[in-house]
C-alpha positions as CSV (number, residue, x, y, z in Angstrom):
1,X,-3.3,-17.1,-17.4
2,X,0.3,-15.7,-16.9
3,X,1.7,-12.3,-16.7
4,X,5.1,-11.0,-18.1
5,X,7.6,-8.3,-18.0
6,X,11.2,-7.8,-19.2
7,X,12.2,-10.2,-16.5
8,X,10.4,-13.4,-17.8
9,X,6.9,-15.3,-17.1
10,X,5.3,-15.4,-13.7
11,X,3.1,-17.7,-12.6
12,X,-0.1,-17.9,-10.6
13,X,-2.5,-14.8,-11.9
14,X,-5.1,-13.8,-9.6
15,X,-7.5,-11.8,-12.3
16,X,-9.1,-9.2,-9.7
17,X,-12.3,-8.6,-12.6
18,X,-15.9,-8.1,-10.5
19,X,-17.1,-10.4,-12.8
20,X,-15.5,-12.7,-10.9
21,X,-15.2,-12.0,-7.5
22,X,-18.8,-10.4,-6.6
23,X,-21.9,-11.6,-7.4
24,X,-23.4,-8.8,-6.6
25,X,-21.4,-6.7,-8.9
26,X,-24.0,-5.3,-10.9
27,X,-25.3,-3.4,-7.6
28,X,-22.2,-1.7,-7.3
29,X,-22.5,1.9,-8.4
30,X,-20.9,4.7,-7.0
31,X,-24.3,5.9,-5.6
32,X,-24.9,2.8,-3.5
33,X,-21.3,1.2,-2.4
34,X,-17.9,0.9,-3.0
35,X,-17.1,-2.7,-1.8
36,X,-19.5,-5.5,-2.6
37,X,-21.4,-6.8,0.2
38,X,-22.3,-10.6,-0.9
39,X,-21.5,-13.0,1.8
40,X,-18.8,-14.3,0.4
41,X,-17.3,-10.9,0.1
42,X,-18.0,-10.0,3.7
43,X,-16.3,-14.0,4.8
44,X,-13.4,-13.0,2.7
45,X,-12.7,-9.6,3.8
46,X,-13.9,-10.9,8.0
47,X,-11.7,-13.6,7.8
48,X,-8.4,-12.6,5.8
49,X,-8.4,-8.6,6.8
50,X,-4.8,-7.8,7.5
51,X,-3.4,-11.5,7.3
52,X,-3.2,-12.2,3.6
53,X,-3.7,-11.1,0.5
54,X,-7.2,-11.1,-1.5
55,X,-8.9,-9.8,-4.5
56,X,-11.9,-7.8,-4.5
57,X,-14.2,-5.7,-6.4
58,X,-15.1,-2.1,-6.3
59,X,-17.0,0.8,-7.8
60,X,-14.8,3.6,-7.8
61,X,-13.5,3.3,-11.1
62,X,-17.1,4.8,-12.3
63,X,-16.5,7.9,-10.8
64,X,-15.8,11.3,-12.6
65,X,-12.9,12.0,-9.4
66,X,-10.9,9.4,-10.9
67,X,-10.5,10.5,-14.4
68,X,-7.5,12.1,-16.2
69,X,-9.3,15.2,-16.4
70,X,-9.9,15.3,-12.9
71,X,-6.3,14.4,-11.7
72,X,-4.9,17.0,-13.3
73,X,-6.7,19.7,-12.0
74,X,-5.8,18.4,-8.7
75,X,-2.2,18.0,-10.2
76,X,-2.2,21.8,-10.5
77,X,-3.3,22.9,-7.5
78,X,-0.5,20.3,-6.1
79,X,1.7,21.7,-7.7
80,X,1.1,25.3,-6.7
81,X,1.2,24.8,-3.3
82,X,4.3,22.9,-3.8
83,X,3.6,19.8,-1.9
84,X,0.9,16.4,-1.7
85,X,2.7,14.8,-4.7
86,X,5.6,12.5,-5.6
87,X,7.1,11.7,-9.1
88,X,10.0,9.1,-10.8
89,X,10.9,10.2,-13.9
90,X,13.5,7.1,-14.7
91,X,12.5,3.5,-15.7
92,X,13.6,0.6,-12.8
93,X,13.3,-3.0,-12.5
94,X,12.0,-4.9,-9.0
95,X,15.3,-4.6,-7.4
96,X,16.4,-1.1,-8.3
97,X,14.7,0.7,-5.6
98,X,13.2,4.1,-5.7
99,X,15.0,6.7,-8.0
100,X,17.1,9.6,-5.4
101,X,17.3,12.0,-8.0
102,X,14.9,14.9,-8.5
103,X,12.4,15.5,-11.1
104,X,13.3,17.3,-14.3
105,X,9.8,18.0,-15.3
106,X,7.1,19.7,-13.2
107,X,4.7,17.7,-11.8
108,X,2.0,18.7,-14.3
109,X,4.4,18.3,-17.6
110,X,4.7,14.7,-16.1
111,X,1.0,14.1,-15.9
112,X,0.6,15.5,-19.4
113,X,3.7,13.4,-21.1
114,X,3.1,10.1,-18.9
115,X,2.0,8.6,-22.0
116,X,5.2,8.6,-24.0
117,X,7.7,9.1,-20.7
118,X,8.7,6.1,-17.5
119,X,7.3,8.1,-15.1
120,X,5.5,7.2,-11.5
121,X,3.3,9.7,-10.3
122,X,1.8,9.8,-6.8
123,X,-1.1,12.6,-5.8
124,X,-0.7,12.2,-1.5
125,X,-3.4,12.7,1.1
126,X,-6.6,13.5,-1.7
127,X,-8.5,13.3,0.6
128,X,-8.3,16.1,2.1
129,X,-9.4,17.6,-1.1
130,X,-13.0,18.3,-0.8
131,X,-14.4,15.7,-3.6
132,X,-12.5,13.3,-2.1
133,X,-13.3,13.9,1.4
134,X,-16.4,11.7,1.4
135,X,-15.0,8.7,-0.3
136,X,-12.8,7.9,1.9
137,X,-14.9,8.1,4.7
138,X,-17.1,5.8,3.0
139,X,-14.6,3.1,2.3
140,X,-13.8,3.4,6.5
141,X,-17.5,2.8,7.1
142,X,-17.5,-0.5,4.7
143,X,-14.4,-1.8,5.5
144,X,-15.8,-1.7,8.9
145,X,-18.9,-3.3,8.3
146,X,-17.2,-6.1,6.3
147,X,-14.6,-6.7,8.5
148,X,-16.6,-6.8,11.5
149,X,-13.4,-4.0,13.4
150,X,-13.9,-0.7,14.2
151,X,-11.6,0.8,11.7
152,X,-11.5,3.8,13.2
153,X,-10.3,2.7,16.7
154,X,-8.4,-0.3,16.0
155,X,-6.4,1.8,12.4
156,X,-5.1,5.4,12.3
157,X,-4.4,8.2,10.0
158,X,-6.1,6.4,7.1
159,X,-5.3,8.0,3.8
160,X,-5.6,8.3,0.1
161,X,-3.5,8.5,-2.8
162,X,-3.8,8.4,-6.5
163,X,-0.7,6.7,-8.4
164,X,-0.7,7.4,-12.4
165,X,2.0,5.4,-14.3
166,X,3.4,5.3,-17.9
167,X,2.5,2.2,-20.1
168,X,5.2,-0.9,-19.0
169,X,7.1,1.0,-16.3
170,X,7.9,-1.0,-13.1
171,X,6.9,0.1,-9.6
172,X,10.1,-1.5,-7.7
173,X,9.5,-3.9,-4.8
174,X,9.2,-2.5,-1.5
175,X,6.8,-2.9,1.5
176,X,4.5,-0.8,3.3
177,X,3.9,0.5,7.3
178,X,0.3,0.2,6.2
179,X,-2.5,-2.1,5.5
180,X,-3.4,-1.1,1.5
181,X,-6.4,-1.6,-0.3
182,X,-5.4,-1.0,-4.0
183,X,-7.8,-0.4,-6.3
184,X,-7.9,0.0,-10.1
185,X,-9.4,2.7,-12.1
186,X,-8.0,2.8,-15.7
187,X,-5.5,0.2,-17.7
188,X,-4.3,-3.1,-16.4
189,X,-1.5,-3.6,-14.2
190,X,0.1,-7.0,-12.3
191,X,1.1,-6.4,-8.9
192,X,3.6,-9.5,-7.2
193,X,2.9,-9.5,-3.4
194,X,4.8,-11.6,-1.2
195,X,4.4,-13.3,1.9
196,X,5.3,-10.9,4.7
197,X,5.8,-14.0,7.4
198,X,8.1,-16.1,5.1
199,X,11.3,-15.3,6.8
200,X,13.4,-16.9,3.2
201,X,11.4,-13.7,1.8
202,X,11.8,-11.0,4.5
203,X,14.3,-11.9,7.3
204,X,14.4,-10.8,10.2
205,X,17.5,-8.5,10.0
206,X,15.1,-6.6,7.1
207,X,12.3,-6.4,9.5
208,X,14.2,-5.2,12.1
209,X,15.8,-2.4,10.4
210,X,12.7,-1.4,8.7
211,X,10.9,-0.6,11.9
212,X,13.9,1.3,13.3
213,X,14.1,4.0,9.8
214,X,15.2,2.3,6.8
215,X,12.8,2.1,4.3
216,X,15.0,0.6,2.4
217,X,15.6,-2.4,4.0
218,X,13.5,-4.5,2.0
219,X,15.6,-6.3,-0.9
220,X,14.2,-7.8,-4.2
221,X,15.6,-12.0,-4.3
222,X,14.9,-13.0,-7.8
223,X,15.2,-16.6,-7.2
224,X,12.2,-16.3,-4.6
225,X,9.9,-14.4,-7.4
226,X,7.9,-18.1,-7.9
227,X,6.5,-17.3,-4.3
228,X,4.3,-14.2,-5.0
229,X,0.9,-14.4,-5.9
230,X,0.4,-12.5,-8.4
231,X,-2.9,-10.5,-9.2
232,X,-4.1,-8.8,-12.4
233,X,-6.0,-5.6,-11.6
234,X,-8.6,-4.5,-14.4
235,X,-10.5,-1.3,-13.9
236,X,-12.9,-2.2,-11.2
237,X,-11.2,-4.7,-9.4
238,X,-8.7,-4.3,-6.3
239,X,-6.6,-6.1,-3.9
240,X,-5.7,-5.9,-0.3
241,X,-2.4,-6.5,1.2
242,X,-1.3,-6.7,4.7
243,X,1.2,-4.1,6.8
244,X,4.6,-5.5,5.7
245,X,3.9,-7.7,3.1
246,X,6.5,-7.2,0.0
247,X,5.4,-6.5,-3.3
248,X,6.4,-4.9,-6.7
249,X,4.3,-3.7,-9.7
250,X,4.2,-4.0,-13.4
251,X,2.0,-1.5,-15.7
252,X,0.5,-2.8,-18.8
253,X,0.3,-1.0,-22.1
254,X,-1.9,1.3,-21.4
255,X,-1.6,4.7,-18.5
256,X,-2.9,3.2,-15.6
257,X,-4.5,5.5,-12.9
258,X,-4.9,3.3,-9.1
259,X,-5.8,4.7,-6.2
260,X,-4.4,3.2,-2.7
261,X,-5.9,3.4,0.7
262,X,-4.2,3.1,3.4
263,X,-4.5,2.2,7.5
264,X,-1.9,2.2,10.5
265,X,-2.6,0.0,13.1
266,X,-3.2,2.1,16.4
267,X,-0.8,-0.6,17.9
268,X,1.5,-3.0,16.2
269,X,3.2,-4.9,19.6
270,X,5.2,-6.8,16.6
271,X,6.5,-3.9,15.1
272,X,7.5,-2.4,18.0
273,X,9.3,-5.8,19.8
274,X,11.5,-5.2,16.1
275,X,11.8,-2.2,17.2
276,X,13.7,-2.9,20.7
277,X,15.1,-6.0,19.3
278,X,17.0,-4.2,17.1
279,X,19.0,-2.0,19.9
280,X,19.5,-5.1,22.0
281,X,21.2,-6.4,19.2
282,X,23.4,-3.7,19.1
283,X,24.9,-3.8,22.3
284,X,25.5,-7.6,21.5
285,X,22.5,-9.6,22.7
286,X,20.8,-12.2,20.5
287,X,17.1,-11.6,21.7
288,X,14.3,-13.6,20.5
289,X,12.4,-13.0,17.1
290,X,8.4,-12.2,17.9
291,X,5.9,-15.2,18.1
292,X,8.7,-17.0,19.6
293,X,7.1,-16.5,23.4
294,X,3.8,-14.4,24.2
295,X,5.0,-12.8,27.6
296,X,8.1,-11.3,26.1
297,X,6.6,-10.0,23.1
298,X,4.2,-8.7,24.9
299,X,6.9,-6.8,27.8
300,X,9.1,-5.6,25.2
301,X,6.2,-4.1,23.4
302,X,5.1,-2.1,26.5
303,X,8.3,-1.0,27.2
304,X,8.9,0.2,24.4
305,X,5.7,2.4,24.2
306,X,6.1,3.6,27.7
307,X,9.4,5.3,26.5
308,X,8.6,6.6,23.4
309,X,5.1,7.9,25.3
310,X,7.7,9.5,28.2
311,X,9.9,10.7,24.8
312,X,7.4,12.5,23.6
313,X,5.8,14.3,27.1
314,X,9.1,15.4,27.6
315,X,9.4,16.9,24.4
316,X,5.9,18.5,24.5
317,X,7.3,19.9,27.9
318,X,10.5,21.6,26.4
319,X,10.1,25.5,26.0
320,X,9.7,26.7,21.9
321,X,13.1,28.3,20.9
C-alpha cells in the first residue's frame, strides 16, 4: 500500500488499524483501557519507548470528548479567554514551515469552515479541562505499565492537545522537544517520520541550534523523503515517535481530528551537551558531537545544568520591580 500527496508517491506504509496491531483489540473500550495490553504490545512499547518509531492501537477515538461537537465547545471557551489554541489558515507543503502571519478568522469560524478552508487547528493543554483531566492521567498510568518507566519521574509536564485539520492540507515537517504519542480519532491521515539519529537527515549544526532556540532549525531535504517510514493513521490507531525525530503530515479527504500526547524528559544530557556545544563553537572550538566519548558527554551535561540551576537561583533571588 502507498500513500500520496501533491509531491508524488511514498513508499513504505505502516497502516496503524487495531485490527492489526492488537489482538486484543476488541477489549479496548474507553471504560477498560486506552492502550492495548497483549504481550506483544507491552514488548513493543518496553523495548522501542523513546528510541523509534511504532504503531499502536487505542480506544480513545470511541469517546464522546473527541467529537466535533465537543471540540467546539471547548473551542469557545478557548477562544473567550483568549488563549490554549493555535491556528494556520494558509495551505504549505513539507518544506514551507509554519505560516508567521496571523489568523483572519476567529478561532471558532475556523473550526466551523475547516471543511471547505486549509486550515490547522491546535486546542493546547485540554487537559486541564475537566473532561479531559482523567484521560490523560490514564494514558501516564499505561504508558507506565507498558513501558516498564516511571513516567512520572523519568518525563515532565506531560500534556494534551487536539489538532483538527482540513481535508488534504499538509502539516509541514518539523520536530518536536517531546516524546509524542499521536493518536487518531476521525479521517485518515499519513504522517512521514524520520530518523532522528541519521545525521544525512538532521545534522548536527540543526541539532545544535535547535536546542539553543530555533525552532526552526529543522529543514525539509526532498531527496532524503525515501528514508521516512511512513504510517497511515485510521481512527483508532496511533503512533509514537521519539524527542527529536523529524516528521511531516498529510491529511486525507476527509476533516481529521488527532489528538497528541506529549512528555519531556526530566533530563536529556544529549540535549543539553548540544546545548554547550553550540557556544564552544562560537568562540571557535570544534568540540565533539555526543556519543562520541561517555565522560565528556556526561561533564558537559553537568555543567551545563549546574549553571542554568545557579541561573535560575539567582534570578529567583532578584527583588520584583
Amino acid at each position: 500500500m502507498q500513500a500520496t500527496s501533491g509531491r508524488g508517491i511514498y513508499p513504505a506504509v505502516h497502516k496503524c488499524d487495531p485490527l492489526e496491531f492488537s489482538m486484543s483489540t476488541a477489549t479496548v473500550t474507553a471504560s477498560s483501557t486506552i492502550l492495548p495490553h497483549d504481550p506483544a504490545s507491552a514488548q513493543l512499547f518496553r523495548n522501542e519507548f523513546d528510541r523509534t518509531a511504532f504503531a499502536f492501537s487505542q480506544s480513545l477515538h470511541n469517546l464522546e470528548c473527541f467529537g466535533y461537537p465537543a471540540l467546539l465547545d471547548i473551542a469557545k471557551r478557548f477562544e473567550a479567554r483568549q488563549s490554549g489554541f493555535h491556528v494556520e489558515e494558509e495551505d504549505t507543503t513539507p518544506g514551507k514551515g509554519w505560516s508567521i502571519n496571523a489568523a483572519r478568522k476567529t478561532l471558532v469560524e475556523n473550526l466551523q469552515e475547516i471543511e471547505h478552508s486549509h486550515s490547522f487547528v491546535m486546542l493546547k493543554r485540554v487537559h486541564q479541562e475537566p473532561e479531559y483531566k482523567q484521560i490523560l492521567e490514564d494514558c501516564i498510568r499505561e504508558v507506565s505499565d507498558l513501558t516498564g518507566l516511571d513516567i512520572r519521574k523519568q518525563y515532565r509536564d506531560p500534556l494534551m492537545t487536539i489538532m483538527v485539520t482540513s481535508p488534504f492540507r499538509v502539516t509541514p515537517y518539523h520536530m518536536d522537544a517531546e516524546a509524542t504519542l499521536l493518536m487518531q480519532m476521525q479521517a485518515v491521515k499519513s504522517i512521514y517520520i524520520f530518523d532522528g539519529n541519521d545525521r544525512d537527515v538532521l545534522p548536527t549544526s540543526e541539532l545544535e541550534r535547535y536546542w539553543t532556540g530555533d525552532i526552526n532549525a529543522v529543514t525539509y531535504k526532498q531527496e532524503l523523503q525515501d528514508r521516512a517510514k511512513t504510517f497511515e493513521l485510521v481512527p483508532g490507531g496511533g503512533v509514537f515517535f521519539p524527542v527529536t525525530f523529524p516528521h511531516w503530515v498529510q491529511n486525507g479527504p476527509e476533516v481529521s481530528i488527532s489528538v497528541s500526547i506529549n512528555f519531556k524528559r526530566v533530563k536529556d544530557n544529549t540535549a543539553d551537551v548540544y546545548r554547550v556545544n553550540s557556544r564552544l563553537r562560537k568562540i571557535g572550538l570544534r568540540p565533539r558531537d555526543p556519543g562520541k566519548v561517555q565522560l565528556v558527554d556526561q561533564a558537559k551535561g553537568a555543567i551545563y545544568r549546574a549553571i542554568r540551576n545557579m541561573k535560575h537561583t539567582v534570578d529567583s533571588r532578584k527583588p520584583a520591580a
